[in-house]
C-alpha positions as CSV (number, residue, x, y, z in Angstrom):
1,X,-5.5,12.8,0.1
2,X,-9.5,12.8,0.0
3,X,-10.8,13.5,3.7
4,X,-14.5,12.7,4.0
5,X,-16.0,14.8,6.8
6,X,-17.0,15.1,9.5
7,X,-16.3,11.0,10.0
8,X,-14.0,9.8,8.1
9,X,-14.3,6.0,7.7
10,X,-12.0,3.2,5.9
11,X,-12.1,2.3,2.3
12,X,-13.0,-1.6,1.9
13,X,-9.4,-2.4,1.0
14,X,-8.1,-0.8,4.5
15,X,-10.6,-2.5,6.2
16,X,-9.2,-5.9,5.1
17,X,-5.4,-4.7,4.9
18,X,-5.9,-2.3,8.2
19,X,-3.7,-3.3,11.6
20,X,-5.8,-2.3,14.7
21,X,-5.2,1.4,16.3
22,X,-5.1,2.4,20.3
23,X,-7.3,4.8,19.0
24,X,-8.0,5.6,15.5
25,X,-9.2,9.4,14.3
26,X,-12.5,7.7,13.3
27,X,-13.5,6.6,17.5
28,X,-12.3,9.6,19.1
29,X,-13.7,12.2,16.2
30,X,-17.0,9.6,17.1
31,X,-16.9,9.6,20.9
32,X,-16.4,13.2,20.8
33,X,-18.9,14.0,18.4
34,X,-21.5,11.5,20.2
35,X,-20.7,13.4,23.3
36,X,-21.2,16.7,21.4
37,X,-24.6,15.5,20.1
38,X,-25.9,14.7,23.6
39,X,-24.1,17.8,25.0
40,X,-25.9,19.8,22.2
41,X,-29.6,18.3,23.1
42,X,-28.9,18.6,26.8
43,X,-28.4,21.9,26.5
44,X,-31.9,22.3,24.5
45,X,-33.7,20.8,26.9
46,X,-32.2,22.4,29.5
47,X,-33.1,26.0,27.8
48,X,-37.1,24.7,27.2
49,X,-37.0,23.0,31.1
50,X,-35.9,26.7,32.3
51,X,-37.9,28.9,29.9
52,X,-41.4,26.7,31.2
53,X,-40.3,27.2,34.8
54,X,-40.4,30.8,34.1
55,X,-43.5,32.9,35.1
56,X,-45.4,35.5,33.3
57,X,-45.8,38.8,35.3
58,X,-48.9,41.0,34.1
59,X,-50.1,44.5,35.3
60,X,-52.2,42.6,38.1
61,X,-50.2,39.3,38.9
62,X,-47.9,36.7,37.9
63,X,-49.3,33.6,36.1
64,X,-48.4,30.3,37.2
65,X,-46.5,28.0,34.9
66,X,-49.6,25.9,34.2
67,X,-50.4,28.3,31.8
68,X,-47.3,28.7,29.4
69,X,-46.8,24.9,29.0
70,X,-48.3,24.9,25.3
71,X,-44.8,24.7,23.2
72,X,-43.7,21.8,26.2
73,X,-43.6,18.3,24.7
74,X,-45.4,15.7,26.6
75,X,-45.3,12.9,24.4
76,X,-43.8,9.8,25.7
77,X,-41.3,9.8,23.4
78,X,-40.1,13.3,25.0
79,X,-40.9,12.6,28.2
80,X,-38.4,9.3,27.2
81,X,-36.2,11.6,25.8
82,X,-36.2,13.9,28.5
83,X,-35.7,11.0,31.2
84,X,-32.5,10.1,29.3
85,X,-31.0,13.5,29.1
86,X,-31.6,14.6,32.7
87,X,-30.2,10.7,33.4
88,X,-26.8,11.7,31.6
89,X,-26.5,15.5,33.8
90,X,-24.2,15.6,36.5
91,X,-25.7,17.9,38.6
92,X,-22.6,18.0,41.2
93,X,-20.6,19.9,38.6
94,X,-21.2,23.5,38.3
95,X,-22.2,24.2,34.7
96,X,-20.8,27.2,34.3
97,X,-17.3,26.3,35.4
98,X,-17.8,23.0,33.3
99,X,-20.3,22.3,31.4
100,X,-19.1,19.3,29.5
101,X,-18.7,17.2,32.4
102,X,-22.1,18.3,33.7
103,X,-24.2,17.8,30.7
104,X,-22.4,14.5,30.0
105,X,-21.0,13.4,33.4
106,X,-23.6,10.7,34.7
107,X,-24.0,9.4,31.1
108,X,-19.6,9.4,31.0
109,X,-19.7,7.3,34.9
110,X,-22.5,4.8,34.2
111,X,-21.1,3.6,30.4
112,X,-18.9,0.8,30.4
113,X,-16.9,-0.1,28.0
114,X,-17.0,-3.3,26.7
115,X,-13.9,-5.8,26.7
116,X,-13.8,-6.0,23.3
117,X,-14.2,-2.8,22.9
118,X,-11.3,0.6,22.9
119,X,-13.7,3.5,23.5
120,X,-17.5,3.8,23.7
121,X,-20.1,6.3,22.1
122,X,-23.6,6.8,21.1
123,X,-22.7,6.0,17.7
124,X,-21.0,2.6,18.8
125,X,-24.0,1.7,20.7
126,X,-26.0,2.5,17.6
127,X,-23.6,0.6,15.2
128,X,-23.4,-2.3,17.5
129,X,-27.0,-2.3,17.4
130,X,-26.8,-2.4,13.7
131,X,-24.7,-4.8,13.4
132,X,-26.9,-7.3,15.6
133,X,-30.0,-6.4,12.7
134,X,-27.4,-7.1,10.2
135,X,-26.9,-10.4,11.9
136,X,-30.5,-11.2,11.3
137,X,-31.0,-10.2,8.2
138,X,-27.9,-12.0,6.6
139,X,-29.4,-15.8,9.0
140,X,-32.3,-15.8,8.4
141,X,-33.8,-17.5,5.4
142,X,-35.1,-15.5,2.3
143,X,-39.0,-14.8,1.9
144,X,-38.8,-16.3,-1.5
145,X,-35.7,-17.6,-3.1
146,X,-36.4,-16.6,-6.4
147,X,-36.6,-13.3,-6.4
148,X,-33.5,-13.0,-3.9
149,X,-30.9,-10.6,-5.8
150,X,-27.7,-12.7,-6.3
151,X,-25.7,-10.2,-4.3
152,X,-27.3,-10.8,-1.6
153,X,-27.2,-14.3,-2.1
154,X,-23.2,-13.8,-2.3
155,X,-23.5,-11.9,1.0
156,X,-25.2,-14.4,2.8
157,X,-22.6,-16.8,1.6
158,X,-19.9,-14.2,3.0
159,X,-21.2,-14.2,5.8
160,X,-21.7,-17.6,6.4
161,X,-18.0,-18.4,5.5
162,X,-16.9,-15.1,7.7
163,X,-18.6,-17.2,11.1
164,X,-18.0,-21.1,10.2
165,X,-14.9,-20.9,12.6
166,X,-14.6,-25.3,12.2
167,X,-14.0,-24.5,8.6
168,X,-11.2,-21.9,9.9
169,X,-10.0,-24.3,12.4
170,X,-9.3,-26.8,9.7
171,X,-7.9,-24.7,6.9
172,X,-5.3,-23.8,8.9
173,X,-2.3,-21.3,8.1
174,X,-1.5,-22.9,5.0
175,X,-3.3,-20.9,2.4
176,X,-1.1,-17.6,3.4
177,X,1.8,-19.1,3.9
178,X,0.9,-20.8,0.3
179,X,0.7,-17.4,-1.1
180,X,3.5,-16.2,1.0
181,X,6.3,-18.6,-0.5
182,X,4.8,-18.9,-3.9
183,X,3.8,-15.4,-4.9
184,X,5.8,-12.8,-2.3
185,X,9.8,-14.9,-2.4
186,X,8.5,-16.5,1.2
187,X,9.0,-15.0,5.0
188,X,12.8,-15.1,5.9
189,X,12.0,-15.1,9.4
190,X,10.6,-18.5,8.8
191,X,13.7,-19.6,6.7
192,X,16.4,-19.1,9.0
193,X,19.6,-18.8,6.6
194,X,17.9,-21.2,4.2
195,X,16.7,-18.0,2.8
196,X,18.2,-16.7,-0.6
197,X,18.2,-13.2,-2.0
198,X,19.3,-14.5,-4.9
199,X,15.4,-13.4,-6.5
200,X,15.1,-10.9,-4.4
201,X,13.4,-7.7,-6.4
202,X,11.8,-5.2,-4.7
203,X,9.5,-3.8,-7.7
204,X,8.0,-7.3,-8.1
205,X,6.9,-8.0,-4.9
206,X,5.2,-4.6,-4.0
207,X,3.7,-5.3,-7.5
208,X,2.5,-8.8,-6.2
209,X,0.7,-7.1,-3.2
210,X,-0.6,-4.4,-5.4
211,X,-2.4,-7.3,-6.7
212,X,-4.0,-7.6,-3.6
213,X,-4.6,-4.2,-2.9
214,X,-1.6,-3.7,-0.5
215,X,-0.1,-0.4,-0.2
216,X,2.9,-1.3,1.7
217,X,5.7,1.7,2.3
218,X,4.4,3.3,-0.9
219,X,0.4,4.6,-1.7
220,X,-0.7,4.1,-5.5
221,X,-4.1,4.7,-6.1
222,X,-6.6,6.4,-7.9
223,X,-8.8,9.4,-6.4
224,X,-11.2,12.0,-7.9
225,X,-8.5,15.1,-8.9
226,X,-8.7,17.2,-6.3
227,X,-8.5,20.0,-9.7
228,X,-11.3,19.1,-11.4
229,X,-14.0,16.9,-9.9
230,X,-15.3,15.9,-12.9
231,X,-12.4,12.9,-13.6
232,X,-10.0,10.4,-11.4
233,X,-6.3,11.0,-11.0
234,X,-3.6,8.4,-10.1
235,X,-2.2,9.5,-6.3
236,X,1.3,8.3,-5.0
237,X,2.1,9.0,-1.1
238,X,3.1,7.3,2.1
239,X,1.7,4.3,3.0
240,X,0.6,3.4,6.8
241,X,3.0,2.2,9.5
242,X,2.1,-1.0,11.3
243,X,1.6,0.9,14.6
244,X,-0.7,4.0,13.0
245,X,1.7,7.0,14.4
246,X,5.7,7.7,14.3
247,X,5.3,8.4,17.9
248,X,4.8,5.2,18.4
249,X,8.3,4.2,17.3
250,X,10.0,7.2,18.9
251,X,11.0,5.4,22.5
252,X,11.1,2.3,23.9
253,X,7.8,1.3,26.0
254,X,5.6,-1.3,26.5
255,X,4.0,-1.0,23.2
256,X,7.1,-1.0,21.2
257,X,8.2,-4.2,23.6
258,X,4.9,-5.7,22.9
259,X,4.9,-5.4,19.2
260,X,8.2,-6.6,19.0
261,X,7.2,-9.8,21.3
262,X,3.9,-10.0,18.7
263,X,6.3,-10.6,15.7
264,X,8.0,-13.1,17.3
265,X,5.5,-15.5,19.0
266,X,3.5,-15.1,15.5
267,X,6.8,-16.0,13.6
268,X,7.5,-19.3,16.0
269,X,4.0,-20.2,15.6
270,X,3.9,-20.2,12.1
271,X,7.4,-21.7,11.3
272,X,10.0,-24.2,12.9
273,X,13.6,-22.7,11.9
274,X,14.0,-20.1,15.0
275,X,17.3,-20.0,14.4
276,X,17.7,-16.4,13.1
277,X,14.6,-15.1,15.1
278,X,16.2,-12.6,17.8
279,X,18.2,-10.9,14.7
280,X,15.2,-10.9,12.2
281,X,12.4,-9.9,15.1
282,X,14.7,-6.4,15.9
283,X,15.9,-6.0,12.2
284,X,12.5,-5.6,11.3
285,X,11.3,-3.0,14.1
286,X,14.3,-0.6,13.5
287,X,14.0,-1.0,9.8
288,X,9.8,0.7,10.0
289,X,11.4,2.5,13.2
290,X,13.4,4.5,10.7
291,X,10.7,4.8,8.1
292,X,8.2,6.6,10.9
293,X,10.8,9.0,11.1
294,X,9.8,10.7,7.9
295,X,6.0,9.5,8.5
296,X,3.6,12.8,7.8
297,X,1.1,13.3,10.5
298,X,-2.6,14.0,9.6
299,X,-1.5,16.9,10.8
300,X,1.4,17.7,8.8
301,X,-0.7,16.8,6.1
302,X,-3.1,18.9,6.3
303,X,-0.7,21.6,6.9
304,X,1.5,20.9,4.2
305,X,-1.3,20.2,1.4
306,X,0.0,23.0,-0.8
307,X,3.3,20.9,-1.4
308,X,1.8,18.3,-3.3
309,X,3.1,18.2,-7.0
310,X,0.9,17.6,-10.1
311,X,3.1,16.2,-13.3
312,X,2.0,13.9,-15.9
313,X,2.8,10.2,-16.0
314,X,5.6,11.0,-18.8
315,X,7.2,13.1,-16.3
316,X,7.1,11.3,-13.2
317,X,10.5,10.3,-13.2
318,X,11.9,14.4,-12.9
319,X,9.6,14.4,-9.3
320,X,11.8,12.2,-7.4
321,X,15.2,12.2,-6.3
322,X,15.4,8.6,-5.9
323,X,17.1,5.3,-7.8
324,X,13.6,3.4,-7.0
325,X,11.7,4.0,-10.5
326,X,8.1,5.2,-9.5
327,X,7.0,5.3,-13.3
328,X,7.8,1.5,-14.1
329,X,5.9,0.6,-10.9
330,X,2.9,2.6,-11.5
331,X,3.1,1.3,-15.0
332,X,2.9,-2.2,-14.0
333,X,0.3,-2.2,-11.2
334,X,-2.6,-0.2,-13.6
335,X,-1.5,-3.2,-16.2
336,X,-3.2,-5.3,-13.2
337,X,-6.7,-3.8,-14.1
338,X,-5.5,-3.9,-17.5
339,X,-5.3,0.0,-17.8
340,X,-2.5,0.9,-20.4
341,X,-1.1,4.4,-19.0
342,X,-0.9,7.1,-21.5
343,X,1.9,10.0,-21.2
344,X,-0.5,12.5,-20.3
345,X,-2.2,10.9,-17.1
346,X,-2.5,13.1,-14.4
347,X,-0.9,12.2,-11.1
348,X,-0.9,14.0,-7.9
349,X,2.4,13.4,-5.5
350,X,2.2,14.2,-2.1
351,X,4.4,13.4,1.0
352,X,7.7,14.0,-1.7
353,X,10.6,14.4,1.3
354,X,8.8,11.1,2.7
355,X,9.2,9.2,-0.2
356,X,12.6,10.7,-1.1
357,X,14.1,9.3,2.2
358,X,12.3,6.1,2.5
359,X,13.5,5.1,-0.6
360,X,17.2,6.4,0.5
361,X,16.4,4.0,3.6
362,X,15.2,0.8,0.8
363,X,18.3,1.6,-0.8
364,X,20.9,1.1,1.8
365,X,18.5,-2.1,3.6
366,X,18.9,-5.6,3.4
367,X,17.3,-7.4,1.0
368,X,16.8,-9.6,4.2
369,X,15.3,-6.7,5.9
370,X,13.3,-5.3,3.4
371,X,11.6,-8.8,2.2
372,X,11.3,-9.1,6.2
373,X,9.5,-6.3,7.2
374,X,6.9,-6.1,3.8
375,X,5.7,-9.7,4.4
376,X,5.8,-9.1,8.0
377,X,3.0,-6.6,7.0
378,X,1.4,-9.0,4.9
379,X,0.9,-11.4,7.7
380,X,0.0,-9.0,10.4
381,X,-2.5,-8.2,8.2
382,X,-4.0,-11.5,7.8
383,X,-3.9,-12.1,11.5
384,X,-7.7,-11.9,12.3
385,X,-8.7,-14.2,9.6
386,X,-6.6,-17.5,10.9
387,X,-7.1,-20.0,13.2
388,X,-8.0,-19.1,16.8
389,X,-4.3,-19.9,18.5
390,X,-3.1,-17.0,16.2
391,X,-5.7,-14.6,17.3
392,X,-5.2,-15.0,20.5
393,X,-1.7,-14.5,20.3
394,X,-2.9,-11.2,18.1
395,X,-5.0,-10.2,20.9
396,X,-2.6,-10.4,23.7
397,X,-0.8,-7.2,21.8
398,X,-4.3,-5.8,21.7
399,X,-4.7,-6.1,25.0
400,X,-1.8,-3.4,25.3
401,X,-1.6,-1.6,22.5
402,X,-5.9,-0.8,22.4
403,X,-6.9,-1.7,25.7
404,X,-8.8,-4.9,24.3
405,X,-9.6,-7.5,26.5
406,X,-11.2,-9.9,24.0
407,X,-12.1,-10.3,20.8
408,X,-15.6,-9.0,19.2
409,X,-18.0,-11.7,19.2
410,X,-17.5,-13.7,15.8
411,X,-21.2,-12.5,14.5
412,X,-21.1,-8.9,15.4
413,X,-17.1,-9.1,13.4
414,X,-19.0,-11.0,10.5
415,X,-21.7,-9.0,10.4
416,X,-19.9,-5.7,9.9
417,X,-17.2,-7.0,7.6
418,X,-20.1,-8.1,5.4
419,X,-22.1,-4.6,5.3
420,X,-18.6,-2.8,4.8
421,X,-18.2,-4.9,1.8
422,X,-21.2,-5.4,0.3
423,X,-23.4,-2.5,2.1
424,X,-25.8,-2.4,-0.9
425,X,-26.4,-5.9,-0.9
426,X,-27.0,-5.6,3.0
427,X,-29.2,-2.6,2.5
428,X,-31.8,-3.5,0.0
429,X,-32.9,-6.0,2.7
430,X,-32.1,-3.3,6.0
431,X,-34.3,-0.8,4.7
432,X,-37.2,-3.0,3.4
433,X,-37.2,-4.4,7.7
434,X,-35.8,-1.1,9.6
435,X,-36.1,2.3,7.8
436,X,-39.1,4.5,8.3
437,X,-39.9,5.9,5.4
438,X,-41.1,9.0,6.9
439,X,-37.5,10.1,7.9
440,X,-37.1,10.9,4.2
441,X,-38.9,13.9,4.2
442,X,-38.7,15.5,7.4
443,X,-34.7,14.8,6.9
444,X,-34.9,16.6,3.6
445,X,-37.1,19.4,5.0
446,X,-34.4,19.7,7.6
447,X,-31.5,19.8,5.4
448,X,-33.0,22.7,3.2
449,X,-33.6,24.7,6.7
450,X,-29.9,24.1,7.5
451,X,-28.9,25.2,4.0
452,X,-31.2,28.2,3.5
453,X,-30.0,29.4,7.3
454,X,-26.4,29.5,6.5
455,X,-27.0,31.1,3.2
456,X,-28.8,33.8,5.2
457,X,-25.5,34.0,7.7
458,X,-22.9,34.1,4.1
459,X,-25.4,37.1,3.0
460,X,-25.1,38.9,6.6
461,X,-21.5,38.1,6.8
462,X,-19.0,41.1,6.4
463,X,-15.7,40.1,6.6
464,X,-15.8,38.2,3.2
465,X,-15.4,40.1,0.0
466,X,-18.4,40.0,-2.6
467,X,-16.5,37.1,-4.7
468,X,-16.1,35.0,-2.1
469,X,-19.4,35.4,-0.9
470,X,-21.2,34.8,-4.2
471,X,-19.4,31.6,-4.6
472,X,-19.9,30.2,-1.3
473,X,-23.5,30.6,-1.8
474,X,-23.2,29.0,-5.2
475,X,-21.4,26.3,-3.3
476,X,-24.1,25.8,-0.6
477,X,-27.1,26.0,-3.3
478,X,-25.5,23.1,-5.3
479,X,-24.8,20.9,-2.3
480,X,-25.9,17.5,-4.0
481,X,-27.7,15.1,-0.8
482,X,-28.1,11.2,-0.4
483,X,-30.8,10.8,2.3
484,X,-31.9,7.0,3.2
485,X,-31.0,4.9,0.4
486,X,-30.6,5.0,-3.7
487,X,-34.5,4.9,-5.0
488,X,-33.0,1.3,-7.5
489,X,-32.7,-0.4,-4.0
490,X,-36.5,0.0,-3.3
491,X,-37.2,-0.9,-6.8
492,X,-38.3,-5.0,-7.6
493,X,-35.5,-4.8,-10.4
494,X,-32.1,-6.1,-9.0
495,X,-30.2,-5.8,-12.3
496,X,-28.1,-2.5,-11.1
497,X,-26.8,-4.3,-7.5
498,X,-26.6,-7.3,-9.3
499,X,-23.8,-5.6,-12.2
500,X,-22.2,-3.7,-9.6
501,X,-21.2,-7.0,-7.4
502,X,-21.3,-9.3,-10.6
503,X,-17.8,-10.2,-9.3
504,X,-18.5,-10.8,-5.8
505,X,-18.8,-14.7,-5.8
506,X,-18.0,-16.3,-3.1
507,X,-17.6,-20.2,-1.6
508,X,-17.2,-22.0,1.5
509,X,-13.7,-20.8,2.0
510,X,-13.0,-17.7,4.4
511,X,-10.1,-17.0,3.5
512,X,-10.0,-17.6,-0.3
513,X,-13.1,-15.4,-0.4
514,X,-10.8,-12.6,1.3
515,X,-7.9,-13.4,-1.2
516,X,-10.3,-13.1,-3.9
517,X,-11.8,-9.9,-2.6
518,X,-8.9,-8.5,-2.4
519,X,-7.9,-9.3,-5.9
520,X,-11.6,-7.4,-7.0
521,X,-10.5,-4.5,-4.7
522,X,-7.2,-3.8,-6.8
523,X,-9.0,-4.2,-10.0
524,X,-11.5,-2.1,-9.1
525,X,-9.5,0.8,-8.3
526,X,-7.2,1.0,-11.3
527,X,-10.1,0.4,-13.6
528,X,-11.8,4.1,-12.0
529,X,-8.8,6.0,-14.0
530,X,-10.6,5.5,-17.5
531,X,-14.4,6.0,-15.5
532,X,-15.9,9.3,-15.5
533,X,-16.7,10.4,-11.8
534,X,-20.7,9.6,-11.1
535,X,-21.3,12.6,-8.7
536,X,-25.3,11.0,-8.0
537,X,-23.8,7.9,-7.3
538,X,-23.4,6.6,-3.6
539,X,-20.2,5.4,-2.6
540,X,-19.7,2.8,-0.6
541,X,-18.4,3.9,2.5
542,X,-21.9,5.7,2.7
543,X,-23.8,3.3,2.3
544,X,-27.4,3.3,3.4
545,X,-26.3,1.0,6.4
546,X,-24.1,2.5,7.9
547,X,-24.2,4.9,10.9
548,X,-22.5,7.9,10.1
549,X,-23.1,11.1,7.9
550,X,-20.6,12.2,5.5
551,X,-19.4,15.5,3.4
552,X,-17.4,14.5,0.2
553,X,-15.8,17.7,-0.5
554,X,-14.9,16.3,-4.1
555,X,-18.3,16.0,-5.4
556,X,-19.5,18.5,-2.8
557,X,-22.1,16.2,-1.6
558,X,-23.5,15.3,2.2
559,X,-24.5,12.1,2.9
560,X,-27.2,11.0,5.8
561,X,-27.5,7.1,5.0
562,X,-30.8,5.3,6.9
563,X,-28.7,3.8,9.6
564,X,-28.2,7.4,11.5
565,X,-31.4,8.2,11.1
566,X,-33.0,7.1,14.1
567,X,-32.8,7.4,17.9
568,X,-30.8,9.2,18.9
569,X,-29.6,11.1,16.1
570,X,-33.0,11.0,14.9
571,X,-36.8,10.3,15.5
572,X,-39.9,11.3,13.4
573,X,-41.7,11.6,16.7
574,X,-39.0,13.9,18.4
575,X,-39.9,17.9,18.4
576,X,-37.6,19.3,16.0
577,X,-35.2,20.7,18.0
578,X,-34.0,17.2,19.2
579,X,-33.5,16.2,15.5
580,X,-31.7,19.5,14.8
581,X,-29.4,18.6,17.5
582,X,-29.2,15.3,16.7
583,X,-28.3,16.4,12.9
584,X,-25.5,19.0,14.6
């Protein structure tokens, strides 16, 4: 799997497929590295605040600190600064026994965290902030209509779509439940022993998600080969479980009572036959119950990297030990992005014992069970984009399961599903309003500091061998950065954002904007396996408004988008050693 460090955020096909986490990898590797950030600058300023208190004995006498204040910072955005570190010390707590809780203490006792809200950070206070600009950018009315790029037109109309909750309100349930019974052999839970297996095929309907970019039980995708960065691979794994981890699933609490109680109060508000409820609602818990049991952890992943097989698409079929054919699926779901597999396309199989057993577990299932639980996903899914009775039933298993109180204000939710989608549409209006154009330099200047001081350390270094050494150095020299934004977004012509979203056409209609969005998402991927791999271009989970900063280790490339770069990661007013911390 490609892990994008040090924050690793969703794809834009996870974000609209994702089920909410108690607390996902991305907010606590964010709240601790926020916390690390201030810890980091604290203990800067602390070291300056010492060393000026200091005095200067000579042969004669000792000089009072009036004298030595010359490298002290007085500005007001220091003395600013300053008045918000000393604000987060708790000075109670010896920092020598516990420095952590001393540096960060006050700061941890005075934040709350919002109802809406599962953990809080300096980079969810910037984001939030972010999102609020975002807000502003995508309501107000365009300077001159003419010369508005159509993707951000399209984003506009997104967004507009994304808040018109009356529109919601009226549409109702019944485009998914359209889909649902039309498309995916309908919801069995809704059917009662009306019903039938009779058409009941298990390839076709993960194919008919695949469509829409789902990745239920099994992963298909394509990803830069993690052998030679150069081209895309096709990758097959584990897919997610509804609850994020197996040990979730491994006892009986009140999460696992609470998810259980969420299937079934979303099941009687969406259907009328309730007749086979009870027996569906625990069929389908012990059914992924079973499936978490041969869930890899991040963990285990990580650990257990080596084991993942490379074979070519003509010899697929010799990888698994399994009735479920893998090759006539994979087959089928590139022919959605109309990509004809050849017998020599690379794919990369990881998680093997998982998808061994699992499909042991399909095998013996239900076709009840199985068509049960996979549309059960499909709905789950879908929750936050339906009418408010079935997000609030959504939210009362929040409540439990991520210590949610309410939901996120509809904007603020708009406005960030919008810049996750179309972040370059988004950002060719963000950084013409909020980016300081003096952050590109000093960040650069900064970068090469960072780079030529740890090639200085590899150098001094003697427990690696001269190989190694020589091509980690090589490694750091040919770090390729993104700072700010891509130079076409500052540029009057719009025809490069306008190609890349030429698809991304949208309506009045929330939800058949998300259908159709996630039809693009599918497409998009499969159609990367016959695309070279762009290392200069920017992704878009980097894009330049987003708060975050990124190492691809595929394209060996770091990324410092213009949404981090400012307070209090970063400042062009702020003595360098606050933006060094910040960068940390």
């Amino acid at each position: 799997m490609k892990v994008i460090t040090p924050i690793l955020t969703e794809t834009r096909s996870q974000l609209l497929n994702s089920t909410s986490r108690f607390m996902t990898p991305t907010k606590l590797l964010g709240l601790l590295v926020g916390i690390f950030v201030i810890t980091t600058i604290v203990f800067i300023t602390l070291y300056g605040v010492e060393k000026t208190r200091k005095t200067i004995t000579t042969e004669n006498r000792t000089l009072p600190l009036a004298t030595t204040t010359d490298d002290v910072c007085f500005t007001p955005y220091c003395v600013k600064a300053a008045n918000y570190l000393i604000e987060s010390i708790d000075e109670t707590v010896e920092p020598c026994e516990d420095f952590f809780h001393f540096a960060c203490g006050t700061w941890i006792k005075n934040t709350r965290i919002p109802d809406d809200v599962s953990a809080q950070s300096p980079f969810n206070l910037l984001r939030t902030q972010l999102y609020y600009n975002v807000i502003d950018l995508l309501s107000s009315l365009p300077v001159n209509d003419t010369n508005e790029p159509k993707a951000v037109v399209n984003a506009r109309l997104l967004y507009k779509s994304c808040i018109d909750e009356a529109d919601i309100e009226a549409t109702g349930v019944d485009p998914i439940l359209s889909l649902v019974n039309t498309e995916l052999g309908g919801w069995p839970i809704l059917q009662g022993s009306s019903w039938s297996s009779s058409t009941f095929d298990l390839s076709n309907l993960f194919l008919k998600l695949r469509k829409y970019a789902y990745n239920i039980i099994y992963r298909v995708n394509t990803v830069v080969s993690e052998e030679n960065s150069t081209v895309y691979n096709i990758e097959i794994g584990q897919s997610d479980l509804a609850l994020g981890q197996k040990q979730y699933y491994a006892n009986e609490t009140n999460i696992t009572i609470a998810y259980r109680q969420l299937i079934r109060e979303l099941a009687m508000a969406l259907g009328n036959d309730t007749s086979m409820i009870d027996h569906d609602v625990n069929d389908i818990f012990e059914f992924e119950k079973n499936i978490s049991k041969y869930h890899w952890t991040d963990d285990e992943q990580r650990a257990r990297y080596d084991e993942t097989v490379r074979t070519t698409f003509n010899n697929l079929s010799l990888t698994f030990n399994t009735t479920f054919d893998f090759t006539d699926y994979v087959r089928r779901s590139y022919l959605l992005g109309n990509v004809t597999l050849q017998d020599t396309d690379i794919i990369a199989v990881s998680e093997i014992e998982y998808l061994n057993n699992v499909s042991l577990i399909l095998q013996r299932a239900s076709p009840r069970t199985i068509q049960n639980y996979i549309v059960w996903r499909f709905i789950l899914s879908r929750t936050s984009d339906m009418p408010q009775h079935i997000r609030i039933i959504r939210q009362r298993f929040d409540r439990i399961f991520r210590g949610t109180n309410t939901e996120r204000p509809r904007t603020v939710r708009c406005g960030s599903f919008v810049n996750r989608i179309l972040g370059f549409a988004v950002s060719k209006l963000y950084i013409k309003k909020y980016f300081d154009e003096n952050a590109f330099n000093e960040s650069l200047e900064m970068i090469n500091n960072i780079r030529d001081a740890f090639i200085e350390m590899l150098q001094g270094s003697t427990w690696m061998d001269v190989e190694s050494k020589t091509k980690a150095i090589e490694k750091a020299r040919s770090i390729d950065q993104h700072i700010g934004y891509p130079d076409y977004l500052a540029s009057n012509n719009n025809t490069k954002l306008d190609e890349d979203y030429a698809e991304y056409t949208f309506n009045s209609s929330y939800i058949r904007n998300i259908l159709k969005l996630l039809e693009i998402f599918a497409k998009e991927n499969f159609q990367l396996l016959r695309k070279p791999v762009d290392k200069k271009d920017w992704d878009e989970y980097s894009a330049p408004s987003v708060v975050n900063a990124f190492y691809d280790p595929s394209t060996n490339r770091i990324s410092f988008p213009a949404g981090i770069l400012q307070i209090p990661f970063f400042n062009k007013d702020a003595p360098k050693y606050l933006n060094y911390g910040g960068k940390h």
